[in-house]
C-alpha positions, 0 to 999 in steps of 0.5 A, a space after each residue: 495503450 489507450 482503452 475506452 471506457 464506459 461510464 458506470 455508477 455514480 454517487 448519485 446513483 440509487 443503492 440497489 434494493 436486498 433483492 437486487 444484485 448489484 453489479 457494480 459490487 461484483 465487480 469491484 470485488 474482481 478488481 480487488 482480487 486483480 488487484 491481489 493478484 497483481 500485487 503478489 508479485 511485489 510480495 513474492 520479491 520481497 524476500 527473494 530478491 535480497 537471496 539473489 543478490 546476496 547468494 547468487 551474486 555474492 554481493 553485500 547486504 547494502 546493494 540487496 537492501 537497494 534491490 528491494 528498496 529501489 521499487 518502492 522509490 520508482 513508485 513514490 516517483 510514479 505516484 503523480 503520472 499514475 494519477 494523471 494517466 488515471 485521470 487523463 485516458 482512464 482507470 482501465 488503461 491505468 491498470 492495464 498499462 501497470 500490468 504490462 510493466 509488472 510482466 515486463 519488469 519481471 522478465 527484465 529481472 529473470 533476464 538477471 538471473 541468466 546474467 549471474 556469471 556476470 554480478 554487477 551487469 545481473 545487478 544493473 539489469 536487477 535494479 531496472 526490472 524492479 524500476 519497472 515493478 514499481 512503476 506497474 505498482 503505482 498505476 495498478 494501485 491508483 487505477 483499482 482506487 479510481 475504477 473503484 470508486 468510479 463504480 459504486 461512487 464516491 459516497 461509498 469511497 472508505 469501502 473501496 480503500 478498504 477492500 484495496 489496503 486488504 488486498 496490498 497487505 494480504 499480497 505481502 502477508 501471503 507473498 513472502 513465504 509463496 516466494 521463499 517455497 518457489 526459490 526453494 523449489 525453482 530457484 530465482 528463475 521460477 519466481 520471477 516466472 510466476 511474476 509473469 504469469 500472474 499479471 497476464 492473469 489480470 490482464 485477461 480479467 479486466 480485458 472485457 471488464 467495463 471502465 468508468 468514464 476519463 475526463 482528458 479535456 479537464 482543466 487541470 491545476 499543477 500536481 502540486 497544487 492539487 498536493 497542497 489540498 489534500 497534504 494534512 491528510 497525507 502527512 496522517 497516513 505517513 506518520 500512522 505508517 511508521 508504527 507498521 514500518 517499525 514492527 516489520 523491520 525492527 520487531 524481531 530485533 527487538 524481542 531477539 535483544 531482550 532474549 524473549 520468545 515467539 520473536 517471530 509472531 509480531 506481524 501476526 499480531 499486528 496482521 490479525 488486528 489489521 484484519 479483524 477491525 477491516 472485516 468489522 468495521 469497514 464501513 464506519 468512514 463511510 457511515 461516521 466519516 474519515 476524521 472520526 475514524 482516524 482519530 480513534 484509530 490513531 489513538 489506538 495506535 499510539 497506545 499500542 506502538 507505547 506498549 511496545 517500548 514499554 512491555 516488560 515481557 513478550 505477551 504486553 508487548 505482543 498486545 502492543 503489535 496488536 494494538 497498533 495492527 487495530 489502530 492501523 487499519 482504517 486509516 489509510 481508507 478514513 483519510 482516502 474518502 476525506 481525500 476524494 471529498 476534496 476534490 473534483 472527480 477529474 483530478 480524484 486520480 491524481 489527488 489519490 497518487 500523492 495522497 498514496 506517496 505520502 504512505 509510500 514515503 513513510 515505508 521507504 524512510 522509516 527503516 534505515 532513519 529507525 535503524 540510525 535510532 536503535 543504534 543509538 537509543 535501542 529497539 525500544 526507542 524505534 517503538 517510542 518514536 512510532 507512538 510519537 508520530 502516531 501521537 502527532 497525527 491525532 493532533 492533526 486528526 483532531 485540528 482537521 476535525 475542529 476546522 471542518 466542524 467549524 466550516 459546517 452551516 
């Protein structure tokens, strides 16, 4: 699929008057809410997908957790084609193309649930369908990021991330329990119904949609060379991501171990932390730069995951949840906005895609690596490790910071 683009705003446009409307910002508000919209079906999945195998094919836990998991593996994978694609035919034809496989990965997986008679040929077919899930996620993700940015230019680049890490994480804050109500009411069929629906929703959305100019004649260095640019600021968002990893697979658990209450209120904590520093201080990468934002961030995040293991009682370690949601918050768009300095506009895409792995990796391995932990060392020992690596990426916050203060005239 090959869509032309149009060229947009650059970061050496003028910013428009408080008189005047500025377009640009309109539309990357659409891409955001395209981008939500698209990405409620990853949310819509996450806790439906593992019913279905379980219940339905009456398989075992380790084969749901690999139905859920394989997704985000076939995103990390993709994360260098998409960047490539973005870059090479353009942002438009990058979403457009992940919102084909969305639809197509959501009727291979309805076709699963028309196999259910059959268990493992339902289960081989489910796998392939979130295969092609995960491939639509990486390029609509990457693609909004360099649309984005090719709108209202680099210079506002924190901004874009921002508004895109709102998106992802509102779709999963929202999409569990929308999925859970439909397969309620639907059954499986329905959900993945809705997953077709909904990226054909996008994709009338951005049909008239201006682009932002391709650089397909580009020379182009190896992706891993263009990785080994921007990996210090990658290794920062993987390690700052194990905190959020941790309370998702492991918070319950624990409040459950110590026989405390309001188990279930840990990702609302950090949910409400994550959104309230989003809504308040977006702007500051932007305005104060990455590194400054992400150091403050990660500190943050290393009191609040150390609170967790340390709590003596439900409340401290509640704060703790909404502490590390605090510190979580900017710094995905901190390190993006450093990332997208780095490098030349026609390798931003590609630069964007590994930089993106990086988070993807910390997801994908912190569960069943924190898992091996609390067996032997406890839930609590999950959180102490949590506040270790946010600890380890201050450090290399703070050595990007020295370095890039001393290469300034």
């Amino acid at each position: 699929m090959s869509i032309p683009s149009t060229p947009s705003a650059t970061s050496s446009s003028p910013p428009p008057s408080a008189s005047t409307r500025d377009p640009a910002q309109g539309r990357l508000l659409l891409l955001t809410a395209i981008l939500f919209i698209s990405y409620l079906c990853v949310g819509m999945s996450l806790p439906v997908v593992p019913i279905f195998v379980t219940g339905q094919l009456g398989l075992g836990n380790v084969w749901a957790g690999l139905g859920v998991g394989i997704a985000f593996l076939s995103t990390v994978l993709s994360r260098a084609y998409a960047g490539t694609q973005s870059d090479r035919a353009g942002a438009k034809s990058a979403v457009a193309r992940g919102l084909v496989f969305y639809v197509s990965g959501a009727l291979v997986s309805l076709l699963a649930g028309l196999l259910a008679p059959s268990p493992w040929t339902a289960y081989l077919v489910l796998l392939a369908g979130r295969l092609l899930v995960g491939l639509g996620e990486s390029l609509v993700g990457v693609g909004i990021i360099g649309w984005g940015i090719g709108l209202v230019g680099p210079a506002r680049s924190g901004k874009v991330l921002a508004l895109v890490g709102a998106a992802i994480y509102g779709a999963l804050a929202v999409g569990g329990p929308i999925g859970l109500v439909l397969q309620q009411r639907f059954g499986y069929a329905g959900v993945m119904s809705v997953g077709v629906i909904l990226p054909c929703l996008g994709m009338l959305a951005i049909w008239r949609l201006a682009g932002v100019p391709a650089h397909p004649g580009a020379e182009r260095p190896p992706f891993w060379r263009v990785i080994g640019q921007v990996w210090p600021h990658g290794t920062i968002v993987c390690l700052q991501g194990i905190g959020f990893a941790a309370i998702g697979a492991f918070f319950t658990l624990h409040f459950l171990d110590q026989h405390w209450r309001f188990a279930g209120l840990g990702l609302t904590a950090f949910g409400g932390g994550f959104v309230l520093v989003r809504v308040l201080f977006g702007h500051l990468p932007d305005r104060v730069g990455g590194l400054p934002v992400a150091i403050g961030s990660l500190a943050v995040e290393t009191v609040g995951q150390a609170l967790i293991w340390s709590a003596s009682d439900p409340v401290l370690a509640l704060v703790g949840a909404f502490l590390t949601g605090l510190g979580c918050s900017m710094i995905f768009p901190s390190m993006g906005r450093e990332v997208v300095q780095l490098v030349q506009p026609h390798l931003r895409g590609t630069a964007l895609g590994g930089f993106s792995a990086f988070q993807d990796v910390a997801y994908g391995l912190t569960g069943p690596l924190a898992g091996l932990l609390a067996d032997r060392a406890g839930y609590g020992g999950v959180f102490l490790a949590g506040a270790g690596a946010a600890a380890a990426g201050l450090v290399i916050a703070i050595s990007l910071r020295r370095t890039q203060t001393r290469s300034r005239p």
